[in-house]
C-alpha positions as CSV (number, residue, x, y, z in Angstrom):
1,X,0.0,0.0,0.0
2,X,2.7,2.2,0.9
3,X,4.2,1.7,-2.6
4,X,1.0,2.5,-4.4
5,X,0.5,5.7,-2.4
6,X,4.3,6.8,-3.3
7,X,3.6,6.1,-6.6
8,X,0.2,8.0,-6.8
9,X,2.0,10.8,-5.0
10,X,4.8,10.8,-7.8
11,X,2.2,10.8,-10.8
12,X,0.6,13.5,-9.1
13,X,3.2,15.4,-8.5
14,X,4.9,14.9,-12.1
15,X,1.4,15.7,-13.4
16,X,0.7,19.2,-11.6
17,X,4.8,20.0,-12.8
18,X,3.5,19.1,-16.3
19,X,0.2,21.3,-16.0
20,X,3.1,24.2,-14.3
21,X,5.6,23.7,-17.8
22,X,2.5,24.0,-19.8
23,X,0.9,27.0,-17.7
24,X,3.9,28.9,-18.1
25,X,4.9,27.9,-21.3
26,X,1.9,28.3,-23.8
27,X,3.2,31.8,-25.8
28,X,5.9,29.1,-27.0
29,X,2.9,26.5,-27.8
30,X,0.9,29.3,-29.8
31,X,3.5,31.7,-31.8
32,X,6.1,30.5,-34.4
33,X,7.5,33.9,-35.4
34,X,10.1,33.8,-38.0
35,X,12.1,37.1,-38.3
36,X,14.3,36.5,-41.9
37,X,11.9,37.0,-44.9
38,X,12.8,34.5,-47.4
39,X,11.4,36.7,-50.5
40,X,9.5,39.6,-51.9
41,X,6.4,40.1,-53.5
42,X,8.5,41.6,-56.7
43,X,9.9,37.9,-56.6
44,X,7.1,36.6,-58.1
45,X,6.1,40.1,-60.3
46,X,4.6,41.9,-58.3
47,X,4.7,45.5,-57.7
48,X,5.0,46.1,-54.1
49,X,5.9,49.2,-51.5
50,X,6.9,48.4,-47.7
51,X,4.8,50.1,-45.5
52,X,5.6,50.7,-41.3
53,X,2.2,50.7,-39.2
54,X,2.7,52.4,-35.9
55,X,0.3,50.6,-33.1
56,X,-1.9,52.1,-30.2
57,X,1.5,50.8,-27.2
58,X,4.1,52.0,-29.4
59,X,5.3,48.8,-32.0
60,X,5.7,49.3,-35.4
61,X,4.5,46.5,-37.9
62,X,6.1,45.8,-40.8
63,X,4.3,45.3,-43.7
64,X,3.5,44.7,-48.0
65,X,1.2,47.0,-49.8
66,X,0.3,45.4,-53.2
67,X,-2.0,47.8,-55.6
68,X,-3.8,46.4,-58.9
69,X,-5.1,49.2,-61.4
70,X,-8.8,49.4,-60.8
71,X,-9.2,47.5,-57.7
72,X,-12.7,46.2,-57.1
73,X,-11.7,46.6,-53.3
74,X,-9.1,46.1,-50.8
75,X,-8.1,42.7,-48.8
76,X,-6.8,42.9,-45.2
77,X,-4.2,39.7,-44.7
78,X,-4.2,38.3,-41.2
79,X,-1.5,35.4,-41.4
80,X,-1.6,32.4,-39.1
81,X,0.9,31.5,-36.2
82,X,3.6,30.6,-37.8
83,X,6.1,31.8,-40.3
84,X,5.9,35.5,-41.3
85,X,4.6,37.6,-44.5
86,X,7.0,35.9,-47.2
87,X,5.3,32.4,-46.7
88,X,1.5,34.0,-47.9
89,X,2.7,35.4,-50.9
90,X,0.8,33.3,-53.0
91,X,-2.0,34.3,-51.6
92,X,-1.1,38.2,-53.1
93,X,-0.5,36.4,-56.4
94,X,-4.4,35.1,-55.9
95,X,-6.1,39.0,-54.7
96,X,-3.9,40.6,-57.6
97,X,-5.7,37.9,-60.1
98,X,-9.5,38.6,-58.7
99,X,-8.7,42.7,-59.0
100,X,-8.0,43.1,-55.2
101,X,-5.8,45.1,-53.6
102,X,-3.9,43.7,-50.6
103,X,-1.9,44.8,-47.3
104,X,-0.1,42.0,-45.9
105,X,1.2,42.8,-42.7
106,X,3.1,40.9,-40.0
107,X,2.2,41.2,-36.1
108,X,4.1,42.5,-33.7
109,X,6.9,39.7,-33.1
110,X,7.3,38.5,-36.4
111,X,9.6,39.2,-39.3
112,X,10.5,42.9,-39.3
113,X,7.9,44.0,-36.9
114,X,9.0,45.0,-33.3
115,X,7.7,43.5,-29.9
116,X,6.6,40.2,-28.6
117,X,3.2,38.7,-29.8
118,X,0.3,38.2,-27.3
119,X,-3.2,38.2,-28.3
120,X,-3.6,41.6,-26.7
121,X,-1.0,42.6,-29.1
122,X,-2.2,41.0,-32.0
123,X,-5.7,43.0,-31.7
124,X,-4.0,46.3,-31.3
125,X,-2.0,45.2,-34.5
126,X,-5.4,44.4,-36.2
127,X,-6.9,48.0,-35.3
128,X,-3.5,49.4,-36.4
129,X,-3.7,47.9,-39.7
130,X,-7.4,48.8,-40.1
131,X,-6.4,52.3,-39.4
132,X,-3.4,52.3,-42.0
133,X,-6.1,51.6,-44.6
134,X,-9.4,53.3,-43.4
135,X,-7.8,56.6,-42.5
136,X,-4.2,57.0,-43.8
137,X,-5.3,55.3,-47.1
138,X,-9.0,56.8,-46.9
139,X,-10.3,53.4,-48.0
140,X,-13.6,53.0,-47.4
141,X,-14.8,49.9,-44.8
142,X,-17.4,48.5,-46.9
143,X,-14.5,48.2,-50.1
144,X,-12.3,46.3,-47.4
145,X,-12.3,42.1,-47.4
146,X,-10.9,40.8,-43.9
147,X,-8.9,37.1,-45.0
148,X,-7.9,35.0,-41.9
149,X,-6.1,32.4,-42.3
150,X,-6.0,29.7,-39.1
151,X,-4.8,32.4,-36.0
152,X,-5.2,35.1,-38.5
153,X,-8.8,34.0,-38.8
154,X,-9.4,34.6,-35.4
155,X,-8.0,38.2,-35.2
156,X,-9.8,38.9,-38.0
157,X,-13.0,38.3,-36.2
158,X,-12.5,39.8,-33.6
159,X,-12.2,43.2,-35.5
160,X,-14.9,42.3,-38.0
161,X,-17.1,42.1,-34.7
162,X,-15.6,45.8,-34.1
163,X,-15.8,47.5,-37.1
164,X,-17.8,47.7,-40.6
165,X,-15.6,45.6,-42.9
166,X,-17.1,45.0,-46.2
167,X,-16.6,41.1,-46.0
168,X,-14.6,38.1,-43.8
169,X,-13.1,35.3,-45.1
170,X,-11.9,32.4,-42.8
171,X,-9.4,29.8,-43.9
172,X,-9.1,26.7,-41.9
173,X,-9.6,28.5,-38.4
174,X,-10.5,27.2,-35.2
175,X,-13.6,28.7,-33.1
176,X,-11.3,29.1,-29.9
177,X,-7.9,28.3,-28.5
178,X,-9.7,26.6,-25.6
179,X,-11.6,24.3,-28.0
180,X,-8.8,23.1,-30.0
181,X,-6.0,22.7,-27.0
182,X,-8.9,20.4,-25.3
183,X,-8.8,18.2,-28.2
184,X,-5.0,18.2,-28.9
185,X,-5.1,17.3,-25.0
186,X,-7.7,15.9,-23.7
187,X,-5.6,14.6,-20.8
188,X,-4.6,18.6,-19.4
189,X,-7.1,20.7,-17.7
190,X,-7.0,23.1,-20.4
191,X,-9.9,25.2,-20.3
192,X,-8.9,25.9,-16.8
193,X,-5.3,26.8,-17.3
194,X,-5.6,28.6,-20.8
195,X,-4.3,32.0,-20.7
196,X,-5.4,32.6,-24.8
197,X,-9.0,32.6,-25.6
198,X,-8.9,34.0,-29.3
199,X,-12.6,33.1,-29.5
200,X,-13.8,33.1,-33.5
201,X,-16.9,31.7,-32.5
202,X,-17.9,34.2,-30.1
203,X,-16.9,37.1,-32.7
204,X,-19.0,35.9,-35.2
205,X,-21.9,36.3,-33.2
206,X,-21.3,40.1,-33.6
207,X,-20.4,39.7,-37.4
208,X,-22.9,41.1,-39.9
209,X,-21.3,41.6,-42.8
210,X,-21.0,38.2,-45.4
211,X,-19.1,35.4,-44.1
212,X,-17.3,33.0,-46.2
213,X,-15.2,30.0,-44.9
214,X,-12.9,27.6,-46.1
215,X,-11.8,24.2,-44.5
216,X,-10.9,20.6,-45.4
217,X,-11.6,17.3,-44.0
218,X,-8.1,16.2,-43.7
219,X,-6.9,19.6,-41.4
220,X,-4.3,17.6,-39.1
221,X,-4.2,20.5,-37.4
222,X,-7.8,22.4,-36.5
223,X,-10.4,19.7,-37.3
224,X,-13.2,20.0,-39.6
225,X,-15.9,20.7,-37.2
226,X,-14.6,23.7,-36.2
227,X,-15.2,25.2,-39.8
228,X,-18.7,23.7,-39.9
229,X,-19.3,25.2,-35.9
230,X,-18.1,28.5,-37.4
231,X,-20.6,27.8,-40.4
232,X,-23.3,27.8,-38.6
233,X,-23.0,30.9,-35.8
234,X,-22.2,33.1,-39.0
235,X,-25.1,35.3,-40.7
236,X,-26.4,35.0,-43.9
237,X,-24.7,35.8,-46.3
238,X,-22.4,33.1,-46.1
239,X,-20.4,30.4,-48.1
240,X,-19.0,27.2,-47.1
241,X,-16.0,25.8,-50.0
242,X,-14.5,22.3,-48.3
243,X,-11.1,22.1,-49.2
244,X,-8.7,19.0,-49.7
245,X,-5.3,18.2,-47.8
246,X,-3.6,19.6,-44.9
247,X,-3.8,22.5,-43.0
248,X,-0.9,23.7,-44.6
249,X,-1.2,22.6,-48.3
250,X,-5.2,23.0,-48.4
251,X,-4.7,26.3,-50.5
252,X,-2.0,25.4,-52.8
253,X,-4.1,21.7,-54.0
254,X,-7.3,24.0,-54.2
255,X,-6.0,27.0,-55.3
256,X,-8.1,27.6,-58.8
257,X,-11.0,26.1,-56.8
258,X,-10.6,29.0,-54.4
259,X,-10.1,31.5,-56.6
260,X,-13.1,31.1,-58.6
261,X,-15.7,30.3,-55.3
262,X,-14.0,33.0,-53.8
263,X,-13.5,35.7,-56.5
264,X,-17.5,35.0,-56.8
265,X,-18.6,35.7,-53.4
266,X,-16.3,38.6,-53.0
267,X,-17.9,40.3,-56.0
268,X,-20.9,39.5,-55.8
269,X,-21.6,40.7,-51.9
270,X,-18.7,43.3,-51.5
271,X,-20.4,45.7,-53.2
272,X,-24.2,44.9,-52.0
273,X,-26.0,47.3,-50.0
274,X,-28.1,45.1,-48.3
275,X,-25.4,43.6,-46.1
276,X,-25.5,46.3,-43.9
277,X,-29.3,47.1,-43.2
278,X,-29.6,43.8,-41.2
């Protein structure tokens, strides 16, 4: 018996210094930040400026401003949680087919921007961004698509739920860091020791502009139910495309599937004025 209680008290103890590491250690668990840029937007022809966002505490984001001639409206890029701008530039290849212009921006943390992320940090860096464009740029809100990819879906809508954005797009994004940690570890406590929140699910109950969200079946990463939960809490008008391999290599298999579905939605609702009298 006395065995058995030493080894109960062991487990227990080896457990609660696990729950401790992962208490202390989840801004390592949640942000990849990579600060070298591995290419440029003029890399794959595009013309490109570099633009500096100053923030609300004082940071100052780095970030790609990619025009087309004649731009049917503007898309705000919110990358996920790893990497940095240089790994999404296919996706400015993709806005400057469909007549979109694009600023691609990275959060505080990551590649050339300053500070440390935190999800208090990243929604400061979303507001910054929407100010860059809104009132530096003068672009109106209801010409401006929010794009979320994974994280980025997230912080996108949060500030859909804060502002008047035109349209939100969310690619392969979880409905709250809560939710997805409990099913990466169902064995941990999680929704009692989770210091993010990052709540898509919640946001899009304050979302009224169109909704449209991508996700596939065989995300490794963010199951597919989160997509379809998302789905559902989001208003009409909405779009669901189902994608096809990984989290990470979902866009690049589906990427003239997404263009076309996407391109569609986007002009067809950007420019509607019924979105907003709901």
């Amino acid at each position: 018996m006395r065995m058995l209680l030493n080894l109960f008290f062991l487990l227990a103890v080896s457990y609660l210094a696990l729950v401790l590491l992962i208490y202390v250690g989840q801004s390592r668990m949640v942000y990849f930040p990579d600060k070298q840029l591995s290419n440029t937007p003029e890399m794959f022809g595009l013309d490109y400026s570099s633009v500096s966002i100053a923030t609300a505490d004082g940071e100052t984001l780095h970030g790609w401003w990619v025009p087309v001639p004649d731009a049917k409206g503007t898309v705000l890029f919110f990358h996920g949680n790893a990497g940095n701008i240089s790994h999404r530039i296919n996706y400015l290849t993709m806005f400057s087919r469909l007549g979109y212009n694009t600023l691609l921006f990275d959060y505080r943390g990551y590649g050339q921007s300053s500070g440390t992320p935190s999800e208090s940090g990243t929604y400061l860096d979303a507001e910054a961004a929407w100010q860059h464009l809104t009132v530096t740029q003068k672009i109106a809100s209801e010409q401006i698509v929010l794009f979320g990819e994974s994280l980025g879906g997230a912080v996108a809508s949060w500030l859909a739920a804060r502002e008047k954005p035109g349209l939100l797009v969310l690619a392969s994004t979880f409905t709250s860091v809560p939710d997805l940690a409990a099913q990466i570890y169902p064995f941990l406590p999680v929704r009692w020791i989770s210091r993010f929140d990052y709540n898509t699910l919640e946001s899009l109950q304050s979302v009224t502009c169109p909704v449209f969200i991508a996700h596939s079946p065989q995300d490794e990463i963010v199951p597919f139910q989160h997509g379809q939960r998302l789905f559902q809490a989001a208003s009409e008008p909405k779009h669901f495309l189902t994608l096809e391999g990984g989290h990470n290599n979902g866009f690049i298999f589906m990427q003239p599937t997404w263009q076309r579905a996407l391109g569609a939605f986007m002009d067809q609702h950007l420019n509607s004025p019924l979105k907003f009298s709901r």
